[in-house]
N, C-alpha and C positions, 0 to 999 in steps of 0.2 A: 851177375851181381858184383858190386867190388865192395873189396874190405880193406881197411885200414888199424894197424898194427902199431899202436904208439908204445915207446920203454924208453926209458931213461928218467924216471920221477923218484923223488924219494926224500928224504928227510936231510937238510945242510943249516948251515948256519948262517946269519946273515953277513953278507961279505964274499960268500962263497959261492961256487961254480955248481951248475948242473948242464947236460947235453942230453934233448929231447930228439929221438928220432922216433918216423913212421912212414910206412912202408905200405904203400897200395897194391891193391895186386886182385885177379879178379878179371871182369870182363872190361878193359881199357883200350881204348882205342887211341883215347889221350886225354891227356887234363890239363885245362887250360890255367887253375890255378891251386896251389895247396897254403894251407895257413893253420897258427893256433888262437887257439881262443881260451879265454880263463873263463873259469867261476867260481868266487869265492863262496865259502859260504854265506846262503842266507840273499845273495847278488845275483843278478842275471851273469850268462854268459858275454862275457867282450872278448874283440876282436885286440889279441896281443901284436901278430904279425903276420904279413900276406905277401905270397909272390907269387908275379905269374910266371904262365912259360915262357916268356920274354925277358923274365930276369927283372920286373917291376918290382919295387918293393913299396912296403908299406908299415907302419911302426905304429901302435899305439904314442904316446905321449910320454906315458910313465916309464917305456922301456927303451926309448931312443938314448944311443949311447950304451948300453949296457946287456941289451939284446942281440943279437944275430939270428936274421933266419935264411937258410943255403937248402940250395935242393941240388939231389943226382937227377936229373929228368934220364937217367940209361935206367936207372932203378929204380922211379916211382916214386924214391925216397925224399923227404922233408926233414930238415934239421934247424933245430932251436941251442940258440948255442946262448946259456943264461948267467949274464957274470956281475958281480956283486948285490948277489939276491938280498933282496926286503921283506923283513916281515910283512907285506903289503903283495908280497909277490905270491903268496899261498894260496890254493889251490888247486882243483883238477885242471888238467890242463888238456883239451881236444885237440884235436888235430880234424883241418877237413880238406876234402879234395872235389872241385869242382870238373867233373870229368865227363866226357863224351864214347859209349861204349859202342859206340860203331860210327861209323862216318859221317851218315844221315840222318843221328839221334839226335835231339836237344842234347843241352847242356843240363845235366843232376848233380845233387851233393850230394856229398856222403862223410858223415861220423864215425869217429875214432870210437871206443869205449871210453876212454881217460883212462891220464895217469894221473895222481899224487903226486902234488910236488908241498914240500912244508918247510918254510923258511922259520928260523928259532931266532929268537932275540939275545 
């Protein structure tokens, strides 16, 4: 099984900085890509930010320019780096990791728990 380890949520102001990290770990052989995804409340989940193991990125709309997402591919790790947050930016935020646990497996995802993130007006 693999597990994913999201921290870095919590309560800022609008204007202000937050640094989401999450940390796969588990039966990995490798992953081809990690991303997060919101849901506001009351909303479906969307797709914030994606990168593959290639280094491909991918931006929602509403967070280009003011988002950053970086990965450690030594440590499994994914970083959200969120700078002049919006009240529009609040909620849980997943983290997921598309990964392959042995050589010869398909390709599976896998979810974070969430974190809280709460942007204040």
């Amino acid at each position: 099984q693999v597990q994913l380890v999201e921290s870095g949520g919590g309560l800022v102001q609008a204007g202000g900085s937050l640094r989401l990290s999450c940390a796969a770990s588990g039966s990995i052989f490798s992953i081809a890509a990690m991303g997060w995804h919101c849901q506001a409340p009351g909303k479906q989940r969307t797709l914030v930010a994606h990168i593959t193991s290639g280094g491909r990125l991918n931006y929602a709309d509403s967070v280009k320019g003011r988002f950053t997402i970086s990965r450690d591919n030594a440590k499994n790790t994914v970083y959200l780096q969120m700078n002049n947050l919006k009240p529009e930016d609040t909620g849980v935020y997943y983290c997921n990791a598309v990964v392959r646990t042995t050589s010869w497996s398909d390709l599976s995802n896998y979810w974070g728990q969430g974190t809280q993130v709460t942007v204040s007006s």
